[in-house]
C-alpha positions in Angstrom: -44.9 19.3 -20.3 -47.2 19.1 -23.6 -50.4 18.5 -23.6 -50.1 15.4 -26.2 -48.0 12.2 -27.4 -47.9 10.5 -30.8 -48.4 6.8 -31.0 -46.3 5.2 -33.1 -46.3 2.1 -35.5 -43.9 0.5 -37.4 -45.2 -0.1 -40.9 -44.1 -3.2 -42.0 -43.6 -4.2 -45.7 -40.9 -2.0 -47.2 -37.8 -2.9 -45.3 -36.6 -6.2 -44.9 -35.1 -5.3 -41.6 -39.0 -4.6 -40.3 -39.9 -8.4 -40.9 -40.1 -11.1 -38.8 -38.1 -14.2 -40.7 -34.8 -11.5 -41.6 -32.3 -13.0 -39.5 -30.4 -9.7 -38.0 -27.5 -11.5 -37.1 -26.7 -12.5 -41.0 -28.3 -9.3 -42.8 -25.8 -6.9 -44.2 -27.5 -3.9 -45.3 -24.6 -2.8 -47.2 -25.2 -5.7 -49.7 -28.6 -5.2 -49.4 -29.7 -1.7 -50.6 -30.4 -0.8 -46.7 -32.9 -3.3 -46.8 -35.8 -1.7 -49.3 -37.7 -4.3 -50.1 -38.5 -4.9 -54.1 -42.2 -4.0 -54.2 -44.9 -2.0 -56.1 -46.5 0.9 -54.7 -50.4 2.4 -55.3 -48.5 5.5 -56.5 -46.5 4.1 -59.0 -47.0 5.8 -62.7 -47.6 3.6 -66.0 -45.4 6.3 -67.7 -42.5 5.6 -65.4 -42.4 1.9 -65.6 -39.2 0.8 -66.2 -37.7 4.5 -65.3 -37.6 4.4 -61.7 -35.5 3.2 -59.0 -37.0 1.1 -55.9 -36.0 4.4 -53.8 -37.5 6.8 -55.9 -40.5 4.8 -55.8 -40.4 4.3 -52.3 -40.1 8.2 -51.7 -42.8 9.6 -53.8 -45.0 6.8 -52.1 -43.9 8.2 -48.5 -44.2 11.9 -49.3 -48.0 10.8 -50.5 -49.0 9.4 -47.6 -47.5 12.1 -45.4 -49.0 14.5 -47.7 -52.7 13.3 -47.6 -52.5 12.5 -44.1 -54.4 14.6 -40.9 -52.6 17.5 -39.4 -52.6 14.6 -36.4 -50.6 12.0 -38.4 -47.4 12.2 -39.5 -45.3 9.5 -41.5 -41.4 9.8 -41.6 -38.6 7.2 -42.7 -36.1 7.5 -40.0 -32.2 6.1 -40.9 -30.7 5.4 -36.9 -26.8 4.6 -37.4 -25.2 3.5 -34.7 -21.9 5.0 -34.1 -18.4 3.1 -35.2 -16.2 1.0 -33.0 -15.1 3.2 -30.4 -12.3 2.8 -27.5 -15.3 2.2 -25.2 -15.8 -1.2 -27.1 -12.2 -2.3 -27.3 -12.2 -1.5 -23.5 -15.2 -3.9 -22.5 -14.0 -6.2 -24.8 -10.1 -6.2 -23.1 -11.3 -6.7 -19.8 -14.8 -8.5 -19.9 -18.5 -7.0 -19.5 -18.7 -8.1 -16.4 -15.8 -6.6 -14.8 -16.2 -3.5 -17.8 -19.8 -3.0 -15.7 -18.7 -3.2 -11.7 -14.9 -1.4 -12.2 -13.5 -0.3 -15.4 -16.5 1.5 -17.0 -16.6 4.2 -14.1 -12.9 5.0 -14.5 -11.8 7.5 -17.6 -9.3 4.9 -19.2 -6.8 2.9 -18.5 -3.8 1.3 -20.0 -3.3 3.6 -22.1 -6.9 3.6 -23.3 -9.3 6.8 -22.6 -13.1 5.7 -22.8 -14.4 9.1 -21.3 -17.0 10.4 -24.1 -15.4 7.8 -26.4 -13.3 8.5 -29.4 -13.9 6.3 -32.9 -11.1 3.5 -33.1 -9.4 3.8 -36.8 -11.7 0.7 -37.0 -14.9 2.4 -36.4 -14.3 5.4 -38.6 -13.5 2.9 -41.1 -17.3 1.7 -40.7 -18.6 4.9 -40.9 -16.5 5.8 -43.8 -18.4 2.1 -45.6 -21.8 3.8 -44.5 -20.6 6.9 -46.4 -19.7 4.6 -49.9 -23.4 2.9 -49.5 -24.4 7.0 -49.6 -22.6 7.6 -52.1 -23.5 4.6 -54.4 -27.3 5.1 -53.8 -27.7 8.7 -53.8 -27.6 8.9 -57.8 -29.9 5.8 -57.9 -32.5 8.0 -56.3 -32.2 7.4 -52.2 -33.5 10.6 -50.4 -30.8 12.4 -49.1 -31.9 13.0 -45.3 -33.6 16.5 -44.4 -32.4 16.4 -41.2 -29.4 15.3 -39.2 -29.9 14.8 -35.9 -26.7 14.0 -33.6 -26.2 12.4 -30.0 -23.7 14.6 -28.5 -21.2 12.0 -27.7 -17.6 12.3 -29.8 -18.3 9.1 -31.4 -21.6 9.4 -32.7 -20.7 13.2 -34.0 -17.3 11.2 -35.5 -19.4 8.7 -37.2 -22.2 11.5 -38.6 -19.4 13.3 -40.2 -17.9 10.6 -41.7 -20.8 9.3 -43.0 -22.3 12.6 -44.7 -19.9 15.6 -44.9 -18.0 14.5 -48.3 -21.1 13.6 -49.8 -22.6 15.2 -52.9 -25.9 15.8 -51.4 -28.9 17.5 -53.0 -29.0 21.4 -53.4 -30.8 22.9 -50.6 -30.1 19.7 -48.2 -26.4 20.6 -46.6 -25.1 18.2 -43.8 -26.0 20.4 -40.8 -26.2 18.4 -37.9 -28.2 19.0 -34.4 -27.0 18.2 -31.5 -30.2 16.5 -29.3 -29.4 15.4 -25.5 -32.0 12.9 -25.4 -30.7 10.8 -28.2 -27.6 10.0 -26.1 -26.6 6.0 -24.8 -27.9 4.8 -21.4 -27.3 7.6 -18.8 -24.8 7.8 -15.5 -21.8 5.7 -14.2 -19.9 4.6 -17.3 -17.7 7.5 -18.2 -17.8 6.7 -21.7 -21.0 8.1 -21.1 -20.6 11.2 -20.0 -20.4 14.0 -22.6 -18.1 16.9 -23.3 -18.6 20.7 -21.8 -20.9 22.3 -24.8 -18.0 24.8 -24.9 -15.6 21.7 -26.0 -18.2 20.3 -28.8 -18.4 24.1 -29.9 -14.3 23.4 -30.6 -14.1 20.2 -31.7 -17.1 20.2 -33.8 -18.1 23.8 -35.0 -20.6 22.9 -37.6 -22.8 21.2 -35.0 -25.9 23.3 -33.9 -26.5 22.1 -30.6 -30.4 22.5 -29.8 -31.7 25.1 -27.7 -31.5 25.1 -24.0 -28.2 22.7 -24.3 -26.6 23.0 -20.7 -22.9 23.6 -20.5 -22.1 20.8 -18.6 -23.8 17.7 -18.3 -27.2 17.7 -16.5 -28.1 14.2 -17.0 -25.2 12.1 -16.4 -24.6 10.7 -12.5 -21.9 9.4 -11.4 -24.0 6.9 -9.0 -26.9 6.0 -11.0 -27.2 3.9 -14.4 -30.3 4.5 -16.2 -32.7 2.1 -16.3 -34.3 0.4 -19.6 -37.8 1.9 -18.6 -36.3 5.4 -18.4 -34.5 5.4 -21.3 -37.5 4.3 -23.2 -39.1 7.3 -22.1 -36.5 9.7 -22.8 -36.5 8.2 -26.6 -40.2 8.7 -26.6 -39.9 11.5 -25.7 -36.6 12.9 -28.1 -39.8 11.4 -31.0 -42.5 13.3 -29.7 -40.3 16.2 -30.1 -38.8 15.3 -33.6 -42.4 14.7 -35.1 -44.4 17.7 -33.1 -41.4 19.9 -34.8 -39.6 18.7 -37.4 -42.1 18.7 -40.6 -39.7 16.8 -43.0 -40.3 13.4 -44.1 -36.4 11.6 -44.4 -34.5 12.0 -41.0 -30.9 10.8 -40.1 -30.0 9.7 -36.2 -26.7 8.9 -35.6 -26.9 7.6 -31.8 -25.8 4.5 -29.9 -27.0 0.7 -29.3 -29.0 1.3 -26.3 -30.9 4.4 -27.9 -31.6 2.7 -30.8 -32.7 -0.4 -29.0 -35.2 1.7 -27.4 -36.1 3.8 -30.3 -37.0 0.8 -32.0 -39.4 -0.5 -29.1 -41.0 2.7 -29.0 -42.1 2.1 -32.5 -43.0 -0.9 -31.9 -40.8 -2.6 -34.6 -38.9 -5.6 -33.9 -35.8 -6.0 -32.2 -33.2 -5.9 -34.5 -29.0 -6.0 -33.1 -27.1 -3.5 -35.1 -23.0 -3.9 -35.3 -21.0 -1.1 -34.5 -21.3 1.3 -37.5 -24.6 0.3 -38.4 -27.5 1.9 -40.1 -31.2 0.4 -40.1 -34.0 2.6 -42.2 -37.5 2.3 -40.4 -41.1 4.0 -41.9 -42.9 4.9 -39.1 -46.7 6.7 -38.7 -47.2 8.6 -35.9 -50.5 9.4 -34.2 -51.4 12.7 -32.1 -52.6 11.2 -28.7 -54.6 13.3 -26.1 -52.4 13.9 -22.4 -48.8 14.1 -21.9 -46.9 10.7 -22.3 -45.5 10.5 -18.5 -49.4 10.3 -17.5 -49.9 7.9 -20.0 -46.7 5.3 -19.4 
C-alpha cells in the first residue's frame, strides 16, 4: 500500500470530447482528427507559423508543461479505446440486457455463440482495423505515436490493440509492445465474458504481450457470485492511474480497455461522461497531483 495518490484533473480546452456542449452521441472522432481542437498554444514558434500541424503543436505544448512541472506533477495525454464489437455484445443484444444480466451472461455461450473472455466479431475487428487507418492517416501529420501500450488482458481488447497498432509505421525507438495490466479489465465477477484466460493461454495466443509483474496464472479477481460494483471499480481504475503515473515517465499513453473501465477512468479524472461505441477511441490531457496517504484512506 503506498504511501500517496495523485489527484487528477481533466484539462479542458484541447479536445472537443472534454467539453461540455459536444454531443457524444453525434461525434465521430474519426472525421474529427480525434477531437484536437484548433487552437494556439503559449509555445508556439513565430518561425514555425504556418509549418506545423495542430498535433505537433499540441505535443511540444504537452512535453513543456510536463517538463517544467514539479517532480509531484505529472501531465500525460492518455488515448482509452474501447475494444471492437465482440460476441459478448451480439449476445446481450440476441437475448436482451435484462435477461443477458440474470441468465445468459453467467453461462460460457450458447447457440452456438462462446462469450467466455470474448472474441472480436469480423465486425469489431473491422472497427479496430478503422482506428488503425485514422493512425495511419495522422501519424505523418505529426500525432505522437504512443510511448506506451497498455492492454486489458481480455481476448478482445488484446484483439483490438493489435489491430489497431501492429502494421503501423511507428516512430523508431517506439515499437508496439503491449503490457498486459489486470486492473484495466471490464467490471469484475459473474458474466463469463468477463473472466480472463490462464496467463499460460495469453502467453500462446498473444506472445508479444508482456504481461506485468506478479500476473497470476489464473484469475484472482473474477467470482463467479459477485459482480463488481461501480464504487469498486472506480477504485481499482484509480488505482491502475496511480500506478501508470508513479511509474510510467512518458508523456503519450495508449489503453485499450472496455466500456465500464473507461467509464470509470474517465470519472476518476474528473472529465465528463462521454459514451464511446464499440471500437472507440477518446484522447484525454490529464495533470496529475502527488497527494499525501494512500487512496483507500482517502475514498
Amino acid at each position: 500500500m503506498t504511501s500517496f495518490h495523485y489527484r487528477y484533473t481533466t484539462i479542458k480546452g484541447y479536445f472537443l470530447q472534454s467539453e461540455a456542449g459536444t454531443d457524444d452521441q453525434k461525434f465521430d472522432f474519426k472525421k474529427q482528427n480525434f477531437g484536437l481542437a484548433d487552437r494556439k498554444y503559449e509555445t508556439d514558434r513565430p518561425e514555425d507559423q504556418g509549418a506545423e500541424s495542430q498535433w505537433q503543436k499540441f505535443a511540444r505544448y504537452v512535453r513543456y508543461l510536463d517538463s517544467k512541472s514539479s517532480k509531484d506533477v505529472h501531465y500525460k495525454v492518455l488515448f482509452l479505446g474501447r475494444h471492437g464489437q465482440g460476441w459478448h455484445n451480439v449476445a446481450e443484444s440476441k437475448y436482451g440486457t435484462a435477461a443477458w444480466d440474470s441468465h445468459w451472461s453467467k453461462l460460457d455461450g450458447a447457440d452456438g455463440i462462446t462469450w467466455a473472455d470474448a472474441e472480436l466479431t469480423d465486425l469489431g475487428k473491422g472497427q479496430a482495423k478503422e482506428a488503425s487507418e485514422l493512425w495511419k492517416s495522422l501519424l505523418p501529420k505529426g500525432i505522437p505515436a504512443p510511448e506506451t501500450y497498455y492492454v486489458s488482458p481480455l481476448k478482445r481488447a488484446i484483439e483490438t490493440a493489435d489491430l489497431t497498432f501492429k502494421t503501423l509505421d511507428l516512430p523508431d525507438g517506439k515499437p508496439y509492445a503491449p503490457i498486459g495490466k489486470e486492473l484495466l479489465r471490464e467490471c469484475l465477477g459473474v458474466h463469463t465474458c468477463d473472466r480472463r484466460s490462464p496467463a499460460a493461454t495469453i502467453h500462446s495466443l498473444f506472445p508479444h504481450v508482456e504481461l506485468e509483474s506478479g500476473f497470476s496464472e489464473e484469475d484472482r479477481l473474477w467470482d463467479p457470485k459477485n459482480r463488481e460494483l461501480s464504487s469498486e471499480r472506480k477504485l481499482r481504475l484509480s488505482q491502475l492511474l496511480d500506478d501508470l503515473f508513479a511509474h510510467d515517465e512518458n508523456v503519450f499513453l495508449s489503453l485499450t480497455a472496455h466500456s465500464g473501465a473507461i467509464s470509470s477512468i474517465l470519472e476518476v479524472i474528473g472529465h465528463r461522461k462521454f459514451a464511446l461505441e464499440t471500437g472507440g477511441v477518446i484522447p484525454v490531457f490529464v495533470k496529475a497531483e502527488k497527494v499525501a496517504g494512500n487512496r483507500e484512506a482517502a475514498s
